[in-house]
PATIGU-663354 format. One line per field, with one value per residue (C-alpha): residue in one letter; y, z, x. Coordinates in steps of 0.1 Angstrom, whole numbers, plus 2048, in hexadecimal, padded with zeros to 3 digits. Each point is the difference from the previous one (the first is absolute). Example, Ala and Ser with C-alpha at 12.3 -4.5 7.8 and 13.67 -1.06 7.14 Angstrom:
% PATIGU-663354
code <- a  s;
py <- 7D3  822;
pz <- 84E  7F9;
px <- 87B  80E;
% end
This chain:
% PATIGU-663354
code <- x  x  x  x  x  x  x  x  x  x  x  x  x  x  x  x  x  x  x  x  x  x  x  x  x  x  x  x  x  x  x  x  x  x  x  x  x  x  x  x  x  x  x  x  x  x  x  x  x  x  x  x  x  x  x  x  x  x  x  x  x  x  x  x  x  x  x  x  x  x  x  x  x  x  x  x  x  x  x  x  x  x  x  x  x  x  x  x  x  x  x  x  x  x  x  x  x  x  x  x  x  x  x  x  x  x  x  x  x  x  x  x  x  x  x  x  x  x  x  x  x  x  x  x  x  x  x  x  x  x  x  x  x  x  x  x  x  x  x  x  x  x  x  x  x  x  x  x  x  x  x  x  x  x  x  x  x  x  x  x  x  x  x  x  x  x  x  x  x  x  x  x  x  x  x  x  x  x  x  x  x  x  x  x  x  x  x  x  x  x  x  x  x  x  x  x  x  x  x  x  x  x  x  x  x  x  x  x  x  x  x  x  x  x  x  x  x  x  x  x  x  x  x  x  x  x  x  x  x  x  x  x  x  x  x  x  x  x  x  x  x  x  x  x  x  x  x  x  x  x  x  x  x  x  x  x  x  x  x  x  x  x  x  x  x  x  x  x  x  x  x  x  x  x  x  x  x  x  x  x  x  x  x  x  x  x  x  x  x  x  x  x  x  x  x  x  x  x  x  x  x  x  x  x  x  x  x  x  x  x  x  x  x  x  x  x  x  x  x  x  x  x  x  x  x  x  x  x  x  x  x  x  x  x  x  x  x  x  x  x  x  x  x  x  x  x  x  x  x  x  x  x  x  x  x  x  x  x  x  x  x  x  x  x  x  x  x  x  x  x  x  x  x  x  x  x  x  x  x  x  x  x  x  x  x  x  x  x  x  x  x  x  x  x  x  x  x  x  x  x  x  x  x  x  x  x  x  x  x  x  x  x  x  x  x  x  x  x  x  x  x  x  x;
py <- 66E  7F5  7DC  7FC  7E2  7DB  7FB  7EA  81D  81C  7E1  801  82A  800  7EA  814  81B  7EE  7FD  81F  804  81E  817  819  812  816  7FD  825  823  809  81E  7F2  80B  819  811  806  812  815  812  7FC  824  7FB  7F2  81F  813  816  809  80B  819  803  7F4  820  7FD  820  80C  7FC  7E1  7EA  7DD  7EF  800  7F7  80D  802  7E6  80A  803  81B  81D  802  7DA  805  818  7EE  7E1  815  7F9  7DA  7FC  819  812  823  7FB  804  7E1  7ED  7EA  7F2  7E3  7EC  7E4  7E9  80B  7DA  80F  81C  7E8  7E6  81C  812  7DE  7FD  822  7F7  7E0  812  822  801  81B  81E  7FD  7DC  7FD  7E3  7F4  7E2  7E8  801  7F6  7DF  7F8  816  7FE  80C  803  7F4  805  7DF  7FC  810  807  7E7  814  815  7E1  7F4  81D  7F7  7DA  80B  810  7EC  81C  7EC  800  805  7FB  81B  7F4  81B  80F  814  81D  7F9  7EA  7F2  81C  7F0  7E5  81D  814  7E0  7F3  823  803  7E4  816  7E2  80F  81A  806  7F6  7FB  811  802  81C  808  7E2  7E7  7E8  7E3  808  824  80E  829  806  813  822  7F1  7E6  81C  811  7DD  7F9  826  804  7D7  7FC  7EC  7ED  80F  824  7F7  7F2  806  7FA  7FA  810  7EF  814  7EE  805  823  80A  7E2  802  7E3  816  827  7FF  80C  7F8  815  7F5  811  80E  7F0  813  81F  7E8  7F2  821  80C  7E6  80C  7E1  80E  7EA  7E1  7FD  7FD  803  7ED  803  7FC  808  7D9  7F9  829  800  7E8  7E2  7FD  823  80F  819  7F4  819  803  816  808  817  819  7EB  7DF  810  810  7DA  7EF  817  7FC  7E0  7FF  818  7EA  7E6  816  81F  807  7F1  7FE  827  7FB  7E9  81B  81A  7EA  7F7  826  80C  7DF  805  827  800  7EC  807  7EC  7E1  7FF  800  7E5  7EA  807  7ED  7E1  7FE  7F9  7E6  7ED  807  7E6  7E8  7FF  800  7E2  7EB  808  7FF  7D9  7FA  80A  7E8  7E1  802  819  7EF  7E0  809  7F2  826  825  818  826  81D  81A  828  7FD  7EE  7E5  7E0  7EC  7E8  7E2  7EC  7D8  7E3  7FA  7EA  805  81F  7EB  7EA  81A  80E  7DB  7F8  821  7FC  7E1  811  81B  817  810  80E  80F  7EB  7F2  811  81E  815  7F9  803  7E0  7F5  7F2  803  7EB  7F5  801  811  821  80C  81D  803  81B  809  81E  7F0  7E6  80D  803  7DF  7F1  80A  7F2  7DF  800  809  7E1  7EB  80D  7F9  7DB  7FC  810  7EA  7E2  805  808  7D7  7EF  810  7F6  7E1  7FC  80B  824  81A  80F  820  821  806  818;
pz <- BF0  7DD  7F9  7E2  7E7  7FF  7EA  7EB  7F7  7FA  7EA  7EE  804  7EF  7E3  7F6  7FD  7EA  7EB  7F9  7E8  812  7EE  81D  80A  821  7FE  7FC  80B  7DB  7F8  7EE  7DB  80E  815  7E6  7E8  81D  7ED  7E0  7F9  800  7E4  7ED  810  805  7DC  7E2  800  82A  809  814  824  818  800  7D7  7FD  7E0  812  7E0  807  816  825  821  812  820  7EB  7F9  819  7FB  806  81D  813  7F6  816  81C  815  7FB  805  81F  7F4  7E8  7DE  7FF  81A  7E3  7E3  7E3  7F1  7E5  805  81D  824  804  7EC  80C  826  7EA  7F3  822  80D  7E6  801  829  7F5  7E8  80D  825  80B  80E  82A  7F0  807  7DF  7E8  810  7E8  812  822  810  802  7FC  80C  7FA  81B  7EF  80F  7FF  7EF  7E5  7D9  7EE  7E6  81C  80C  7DA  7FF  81F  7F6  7DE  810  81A  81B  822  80B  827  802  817  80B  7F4  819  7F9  807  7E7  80A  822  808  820  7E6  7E8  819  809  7E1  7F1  815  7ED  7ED  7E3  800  7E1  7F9  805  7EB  808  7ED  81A  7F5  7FD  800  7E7  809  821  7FB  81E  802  816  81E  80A  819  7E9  7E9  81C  80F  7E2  7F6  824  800  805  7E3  801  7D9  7FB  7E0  806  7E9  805  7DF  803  7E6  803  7E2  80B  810  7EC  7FD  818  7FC  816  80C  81F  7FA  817  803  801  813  7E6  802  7EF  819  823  7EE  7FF  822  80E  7F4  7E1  7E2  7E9  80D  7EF  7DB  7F5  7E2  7F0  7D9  7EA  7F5  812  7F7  7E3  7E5  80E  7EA  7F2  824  813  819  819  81F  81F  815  80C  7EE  802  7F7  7E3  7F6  802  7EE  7E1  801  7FA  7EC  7E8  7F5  7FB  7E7  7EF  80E  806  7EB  805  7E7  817  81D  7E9  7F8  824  80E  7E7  807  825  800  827  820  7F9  7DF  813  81B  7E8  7EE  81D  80D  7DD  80A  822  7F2  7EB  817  824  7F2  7F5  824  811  7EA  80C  823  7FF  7EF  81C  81B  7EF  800  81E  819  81F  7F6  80D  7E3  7F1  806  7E7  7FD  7F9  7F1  7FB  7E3  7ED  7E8  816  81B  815  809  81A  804  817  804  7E5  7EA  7E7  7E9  7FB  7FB  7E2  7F1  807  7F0  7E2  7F8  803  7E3  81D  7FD  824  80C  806  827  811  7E8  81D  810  7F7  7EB  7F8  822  815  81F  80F  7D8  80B  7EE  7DE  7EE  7EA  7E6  7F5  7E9  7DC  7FB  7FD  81E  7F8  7FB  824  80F  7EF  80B  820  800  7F6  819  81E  7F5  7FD  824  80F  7EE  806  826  800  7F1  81B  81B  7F1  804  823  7FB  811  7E2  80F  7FD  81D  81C;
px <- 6F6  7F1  807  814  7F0  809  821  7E8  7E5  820  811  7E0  7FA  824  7FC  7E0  819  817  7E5  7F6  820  80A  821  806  81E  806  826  80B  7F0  7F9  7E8  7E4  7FD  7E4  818  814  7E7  7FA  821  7F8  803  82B  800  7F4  81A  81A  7ED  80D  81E  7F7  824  80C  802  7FA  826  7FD  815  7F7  7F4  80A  825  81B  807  7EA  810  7EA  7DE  7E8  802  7D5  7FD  815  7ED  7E2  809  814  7E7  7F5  829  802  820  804  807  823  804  7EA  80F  7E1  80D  7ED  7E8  80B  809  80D  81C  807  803  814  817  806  805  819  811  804  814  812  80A  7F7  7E4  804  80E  810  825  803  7E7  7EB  80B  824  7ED  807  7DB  7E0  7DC  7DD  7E3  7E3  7DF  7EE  7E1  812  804  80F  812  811  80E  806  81A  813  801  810  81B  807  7F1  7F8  7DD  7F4  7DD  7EF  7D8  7E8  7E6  7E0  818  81C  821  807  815  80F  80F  80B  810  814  80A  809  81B  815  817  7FB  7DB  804  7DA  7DA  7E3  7E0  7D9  7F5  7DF  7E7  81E  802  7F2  7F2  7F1  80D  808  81B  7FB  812  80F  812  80C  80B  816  80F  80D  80D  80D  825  80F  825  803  807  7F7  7DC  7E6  7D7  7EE  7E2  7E6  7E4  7EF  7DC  7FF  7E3  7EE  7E5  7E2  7E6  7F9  819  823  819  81F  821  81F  814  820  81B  7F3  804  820  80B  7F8  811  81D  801  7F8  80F  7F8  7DB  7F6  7E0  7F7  7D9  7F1  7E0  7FE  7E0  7F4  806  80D  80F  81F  800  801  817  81B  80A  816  806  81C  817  813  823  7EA  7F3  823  808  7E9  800  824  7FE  7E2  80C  81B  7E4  7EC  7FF  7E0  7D8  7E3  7F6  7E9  7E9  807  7F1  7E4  7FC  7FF  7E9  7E5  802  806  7FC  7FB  7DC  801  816  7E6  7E7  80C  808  7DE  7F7  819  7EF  7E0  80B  815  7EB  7E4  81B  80F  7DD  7F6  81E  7F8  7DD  808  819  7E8  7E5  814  81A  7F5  7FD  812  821  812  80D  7FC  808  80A  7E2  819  7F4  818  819  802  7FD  7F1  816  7EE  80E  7FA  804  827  809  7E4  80A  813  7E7  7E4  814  802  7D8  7F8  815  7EE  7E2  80C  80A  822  812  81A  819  7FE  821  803  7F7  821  825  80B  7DE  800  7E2  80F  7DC  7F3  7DD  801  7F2  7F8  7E4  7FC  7DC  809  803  7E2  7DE  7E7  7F4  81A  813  7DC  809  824  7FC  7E3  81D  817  7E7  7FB  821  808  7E5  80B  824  7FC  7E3  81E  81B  7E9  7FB  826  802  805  7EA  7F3  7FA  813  811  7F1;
% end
């Protein structure tokens, strides 16, 4: 075990820090501008008079509800369903989870005897580490949370499997692929639990984020279980939506949304959607197709993420490894992909390593955004987000956020606290 410094000499390590007038910020998994040039050549398209999709339709005007038939089969496979079981939406696939969400409340789902709104009481399972914003859209409508521990193989599915039976239990949150924060992939055999799981709703529905399918951070890729397919041969094929986007391919806020389901969930949704709007952005879905032509052009130009982001990653945990391996006072994640890595803390200590590093210029995630309500009950996990800041720049921060660690954990042990992580 390396002995961590005197409280004096990290009191003194820290305020060197301060006053190196840091302005740092690893709050959000933002693509760096760099990642963003990488499609530069969007912005020069469809081209001039090029807005006729395959089928002849003029992109310029109203219609398509479910999107480009081309951009369609383009991400059939990233989504793991045919075309027809695809609906493109524009931008954001928060919204297109925020209007299903919505539609649910409103009109019921397919299998639903009554629209959820008209339920006593409903509930979400919400894998815990977890993304904030999924729990941002049950906390705006009132949706109760059950935090379900994450594994390195996906959710406890003994706790799933017990809490799904609550009929009050409508639907679940899951990041399947290099989960947000944690990184984790889940296993084949999770897949395989939670299509076959028996739920107390008839109506349940998983939402299936895969938000970081293709964004692999070295050579290895690991497959996932395709879920609508062991949905389906369990005999539940509407229970599982799967949700994905080109923000972090492509252009951030000028992305595609997309979703994936089965036939009667899509019949649903662009149901509903279509009284929403007349119809997406088909110019962008032109002007995506014909800048990615294939999945040889989006592997391509993930290939071109990855080595932009793998160095920013390795220089956070190369900085860790420096400064606390050995001590005892953290570990941290090593994710093959993903946006994030979840750093976990003495108990007690993650608040105030947010409030040491923002007085060192360092800007955090918020300690407890990695669980329903902002409430991290044993306040000891964060997630850091390397992408945005320059190579640099994430070795400084992550300099910061050791001090800070090792300082935080001094002053707990100071106050009678282990300041350790806990075996």
């Amino acid at each position: 075990m390396t002995a961590i410094p005197a409280l004096a000499d990290l009191q003194a390590r820290y305020a060197a820090l301060q006053g190196r007038g840091l302005k740092l910020d690893m709050t959000r998994g933002k693509p760096a501008p760099e990642q963003l040039d990488l499609s530069e050549g969007l912005f020069t398209l469809p081209g001039n008079r090029d807005h006729r999709t395959e089928s002849g339709e003029d992109a310029r005007n109203y219609g398509g509800i479910q999107g480009l038939a081309e951009v369609r089969a383009l991400f059939a496979p990233v989504l793991g369903a045919s075309p027809e079981r695809i609906a493109i939406g524009n931008n954001s696939s928060l919204a297109l989870m925020h209007d299903c969400i919505a539609y649910a409340l409103l009109k019921g789902v397919p299998g639903g005897a009554r629209p959820w709104a008209k339920e006593e009481e409903i509930r979400f399972l919400c894998p815990v580490p977890g993304y904030d914003r999924h729990f941002a859209l049950c906390e705006t409508y009132g949706i109760g949370m059950i935090p379900v521990p994450m594994t390195v193989d996906g959710p406890d599915m003994d706790v799933v499997e017990r809490e799904v039976r609550d009929p009050r239990v409508k639907g679940m949150w899951a990041v399947p692929q290099y989960s947000n924060p944690g990184g984790e992939t889940y296993s084949d055999a999770t897949v395989e639990r939670l299509a076959r799981m028996e739920t107390g709703a008839p109506d349940f529905r998983l939402f299936w984020d895969n938000a970081y399918a293709l964004h692999h951070l070295t050579e290895r890729r690991p497959t996932l279980r395709n879920v609508l397919e062991a949905y389906a041969g369990a005999g539940h094929p509407d229970r599982a939506i799967v949700f994905a986007s080109t923000s972090k391919v492509t252009l951030a806020g000028a992305g595609l949304a997309m979703l994936a389901s089965s036939e009667a969930n899509i019949r649903w949704y662009l149901a509903q959607a279509g009284k929403r709007s007349i119809g997406p952005d088909k110019l962008n879905q032109l002007r995506h197709v014909r800048f990615l032509r294939d999945r040889g052009g989006l592997d391509a130009l993930m290939d071109g993420h990855r080595r932009l982001l793998a160095p920013k990653f390795q220089a956070v945990i190369d900085t860790l490894s420096r400064h606390l391996g050995g001590t005892g006072v953290a570990r941290w994640s090593d994710p093959e992909g993903g946006y994030f890595i979840l750093l976990e803390v003495p108990e007690g200590c993650a608040t105030r390593v947010v409030k040491l590093a923002a007085a060192c210029g360092l800007a955090l995630t918020p300690a407890g955004a990695t669980h329903p309500y902002g409430r991290d009950p044993q306040d000891r996990l964060l997630r850091l987000a390397p992408s945005y800041p320059s190579v640099a720049e994430v070795e400084a921060a992550a300099e910061v956020v050791a001090t800070c660690v090792l300082l935080a954990a001094a002053e707990s042990r100071e106050a009678g606290g282990s300041g350790q992580v806990a075996a």
